[in-house]
C-alpha positions in Angstrom: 91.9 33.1 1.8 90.8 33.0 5.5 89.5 36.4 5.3 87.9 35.6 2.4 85.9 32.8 3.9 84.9 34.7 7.1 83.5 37.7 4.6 81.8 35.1 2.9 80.5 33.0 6.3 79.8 36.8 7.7 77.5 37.5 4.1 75.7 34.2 4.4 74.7 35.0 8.1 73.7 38.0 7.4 71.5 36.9 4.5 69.5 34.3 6.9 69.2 36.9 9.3 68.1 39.2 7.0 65.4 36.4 5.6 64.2 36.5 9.1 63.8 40.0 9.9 61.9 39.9 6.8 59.3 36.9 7.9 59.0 38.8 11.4 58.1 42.1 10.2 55.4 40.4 7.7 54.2 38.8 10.4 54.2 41.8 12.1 52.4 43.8 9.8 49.8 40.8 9.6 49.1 40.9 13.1 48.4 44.9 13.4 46.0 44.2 10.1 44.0 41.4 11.3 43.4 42.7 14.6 43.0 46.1 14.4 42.1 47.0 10.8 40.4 43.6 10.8 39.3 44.1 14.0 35.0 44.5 13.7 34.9 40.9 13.3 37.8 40.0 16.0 38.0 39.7 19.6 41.5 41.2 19.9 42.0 41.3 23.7 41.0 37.0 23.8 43.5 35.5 21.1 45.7 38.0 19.7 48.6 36.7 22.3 47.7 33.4 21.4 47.8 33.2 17.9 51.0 35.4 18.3 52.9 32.0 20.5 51.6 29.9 17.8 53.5 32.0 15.2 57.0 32.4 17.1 56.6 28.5 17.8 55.7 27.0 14.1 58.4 27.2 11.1 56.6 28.0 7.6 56.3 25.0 5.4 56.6 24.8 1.8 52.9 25.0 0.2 52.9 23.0 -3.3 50.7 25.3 -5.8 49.1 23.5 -8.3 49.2 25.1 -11.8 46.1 25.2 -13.8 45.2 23.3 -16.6 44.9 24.2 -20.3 40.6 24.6 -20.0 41.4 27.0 -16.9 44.2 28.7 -18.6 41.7 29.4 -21.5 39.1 30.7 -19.4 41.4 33.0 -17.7 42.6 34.3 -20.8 38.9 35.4 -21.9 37.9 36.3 -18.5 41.1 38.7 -17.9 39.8 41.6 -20.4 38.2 44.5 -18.8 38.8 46.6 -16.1 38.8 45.3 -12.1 38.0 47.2 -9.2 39.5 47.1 -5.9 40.4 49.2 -2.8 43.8 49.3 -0.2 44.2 48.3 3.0 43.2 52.0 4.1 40.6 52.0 2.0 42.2 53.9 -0.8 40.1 52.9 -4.9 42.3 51.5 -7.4 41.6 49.7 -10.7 43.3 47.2 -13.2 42.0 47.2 -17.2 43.2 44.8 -19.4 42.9 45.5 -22.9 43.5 42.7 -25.6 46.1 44.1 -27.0 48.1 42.9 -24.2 48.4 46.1 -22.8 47.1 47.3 -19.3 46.6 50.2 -17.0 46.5 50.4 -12.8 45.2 53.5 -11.9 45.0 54.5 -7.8 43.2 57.1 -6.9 45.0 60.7 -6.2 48.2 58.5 -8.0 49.3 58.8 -11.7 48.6 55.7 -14.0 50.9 53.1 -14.1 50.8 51.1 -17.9 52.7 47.9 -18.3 52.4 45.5 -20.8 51.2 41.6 -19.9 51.1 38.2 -21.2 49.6 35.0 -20.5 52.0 32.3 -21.3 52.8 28.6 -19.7 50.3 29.6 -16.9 52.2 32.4 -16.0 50.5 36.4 -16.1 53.5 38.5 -16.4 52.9 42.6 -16.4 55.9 44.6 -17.1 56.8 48.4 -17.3 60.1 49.8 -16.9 60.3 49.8 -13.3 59.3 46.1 -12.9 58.4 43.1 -13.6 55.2 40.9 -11.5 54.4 37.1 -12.2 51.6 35.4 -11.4 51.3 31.8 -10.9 47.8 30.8 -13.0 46.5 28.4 -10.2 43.1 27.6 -8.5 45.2 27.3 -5.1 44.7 31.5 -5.4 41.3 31.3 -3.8 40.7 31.8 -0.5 44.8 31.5 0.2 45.1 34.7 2.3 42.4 33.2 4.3 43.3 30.0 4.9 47.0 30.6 5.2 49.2 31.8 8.4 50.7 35.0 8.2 54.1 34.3 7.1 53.3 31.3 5.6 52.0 32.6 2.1 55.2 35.2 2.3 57.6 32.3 2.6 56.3 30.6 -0.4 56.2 33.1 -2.6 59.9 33.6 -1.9 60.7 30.0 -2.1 58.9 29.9 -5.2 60.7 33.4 -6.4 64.1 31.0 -6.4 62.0 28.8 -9.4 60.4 31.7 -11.0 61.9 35.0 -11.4 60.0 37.8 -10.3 57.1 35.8 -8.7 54.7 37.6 -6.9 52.1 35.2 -6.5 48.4 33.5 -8.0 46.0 34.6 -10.0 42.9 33.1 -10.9 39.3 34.2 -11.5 36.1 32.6 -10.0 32.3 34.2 -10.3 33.7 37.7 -11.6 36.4 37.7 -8.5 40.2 37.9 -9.4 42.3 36.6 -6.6 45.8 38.4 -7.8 48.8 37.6 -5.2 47.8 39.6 -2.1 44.8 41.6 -3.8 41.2 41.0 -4.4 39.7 42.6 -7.4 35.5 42.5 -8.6 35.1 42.7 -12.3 33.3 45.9 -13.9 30.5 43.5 -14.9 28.8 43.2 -11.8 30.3 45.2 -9.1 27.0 47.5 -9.4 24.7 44.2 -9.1 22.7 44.3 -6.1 21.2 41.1 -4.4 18.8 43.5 -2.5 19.3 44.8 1.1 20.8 41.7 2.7 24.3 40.7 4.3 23.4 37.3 4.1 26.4 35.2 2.2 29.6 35.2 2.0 31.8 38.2 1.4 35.2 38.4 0.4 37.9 41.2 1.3 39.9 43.0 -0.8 43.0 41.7 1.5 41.6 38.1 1.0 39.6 37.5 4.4 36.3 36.8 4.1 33.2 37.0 6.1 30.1 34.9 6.2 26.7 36.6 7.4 24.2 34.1 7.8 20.4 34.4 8.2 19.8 33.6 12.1 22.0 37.0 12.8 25.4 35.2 13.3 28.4 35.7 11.7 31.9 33.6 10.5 34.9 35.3 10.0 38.1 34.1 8.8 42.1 35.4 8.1 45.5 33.8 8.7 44.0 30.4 9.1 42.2 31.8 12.3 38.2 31.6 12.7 36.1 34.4 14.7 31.8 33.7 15.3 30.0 36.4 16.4 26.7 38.1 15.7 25.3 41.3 13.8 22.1 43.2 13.5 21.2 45.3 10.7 18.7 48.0 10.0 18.2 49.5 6.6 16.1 51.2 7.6 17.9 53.3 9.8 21.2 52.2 7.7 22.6 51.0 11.2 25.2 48.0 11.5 25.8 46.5 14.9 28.8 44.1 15.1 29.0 41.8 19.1 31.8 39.5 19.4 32.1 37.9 23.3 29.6 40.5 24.4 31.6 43.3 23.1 29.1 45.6 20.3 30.6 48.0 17.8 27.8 50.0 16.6 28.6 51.9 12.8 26.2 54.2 11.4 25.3 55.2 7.5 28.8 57.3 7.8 30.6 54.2 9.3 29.4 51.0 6.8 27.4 51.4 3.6 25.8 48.6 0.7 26.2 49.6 -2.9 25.5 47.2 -5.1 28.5 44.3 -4.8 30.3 46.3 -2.5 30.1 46.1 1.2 32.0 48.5 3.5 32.9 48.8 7.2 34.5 51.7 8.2 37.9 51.2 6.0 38.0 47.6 5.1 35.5 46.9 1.4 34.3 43.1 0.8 32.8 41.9 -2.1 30.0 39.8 -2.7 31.8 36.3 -3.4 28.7 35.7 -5.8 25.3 37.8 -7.2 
């Protein structure tokens, strides 16, 4: 019996250390993202080791998600058919169709399709093939949540709220032809090829959930993991030249390096959509 309990005391320690490991390579990963695949709009030599002793120092917190009511729920229903277009973290296309026969399709370029099968039921999106099984939280607390939340922080909800909800793997919800679906941002087919004309001005969204706000007097907001960066830009489409300065540091991009088409905007591997046309 005394063996039996130090097995079991030795299996529950290894679990919580496990659970950490987990939260400190997410956070990990978050940092290399934000500050070096995020970093055009950063200053990473200024606050990276900053924001990094804010981490070690502050224990995630339990978000309360708010589930959507029955007029959303409707709306997301009608707004969910079609296909959604999106891109990885390395700048890799992918797309999502829904069809209404409650079947749907990812496709990833140079990857085979994947189909699953979905439904929309108590506010929950559930898509399952044979592999797995993904469940999304219907909830207007999906906007803007990579954004606003600490690296880490949106991880340990998702698994607290995993205990609750089998196979949860975060929110969805749709706002001006954006789907916000767990960790993803997706533009609808609709009007990903609508242009507002050659002009940064607005706000942007990444396809990781940052989001970037160019406004008209040449500065610049930008904002992931709860942390804010202001700097400034000049553009020239004339020349198709993009100048990002951030604490008097400039990173010029060429037409190679940063392009506009339509809804789209990217910067060297990182796409952003227009949050509105």
């Amino acid at each position: 019996m005394a063996k039996e309990k130090t097995q079991q005391k030795k299996k529950h320690t290894g679990v919580i250390a496990a659970v950490i490991l987990i939260l400190a390579i997410a956070a990990a990963v978050g940092y290399y993202l934000f500050f070096y695949n995020g970093g055009i709009f950063t200053d990473k030599t200024k606050k990276s080791d900053s924001i990094a002793a804010e981490a070690e120092t502050q224990k995630p917190t339990l978000t309360e998600i708010t589930p959507c009511d029955k007029e959303d729920i409707e709306m997301m229903k009608k707004s969910l058919v079609g296909k959604w277009y999106s891109y990885t973290e390395q700048g890799v296309p992918f797309t999502y169709t829904f069809d209404k026969n409650g079947t749907a399709l990812y496709q990833k370029e140079g990857k085979k399709s994947v189909e699953f099968t979905y439904t929309f039921k108590d506010g929950l999106l559930t898509l399952v093939n044979p592999k797995k099984t993904y469940v999304y939280q219907c909830s207007k607390d999906a906007v803007g949540m990579m954004a606003r939340m600490q690296n880490g922080q949106w991880q340990y909800n998702f698994n607290e709220l995993a205990k609750k909800i089998p196979n949860f793997t975060g929110c969805v919800y749709i706002i001006d032809d954006i789907m916000y679906l767990g960790d993803d941002c997706l533009c609808g087919s609709d009007t990903i090829h609508q242009s507002s004309g050659e002009s940064l001005v607005g706000e942007w969204i990444g396809v990781v959930g940052d989001v970037v706000t160019f406004n008209a007097d040449g500065s610049y907001k930008y904002i992931n993991h709860a942390t804010e960066f202001n700097g400034t830009y000049q553009v020239d489409f004339d020349k198709q030249t993009l100048a990002i300065t951030i604490n008097g540091k400039t990173n010029d991009h060429d037409k190679d390096q940063w392009g506009l088409d339509g809804r789209v905007l990217r910067v060297g591997k990182q796409y952003y959509f227009r949050a509105s046309v």
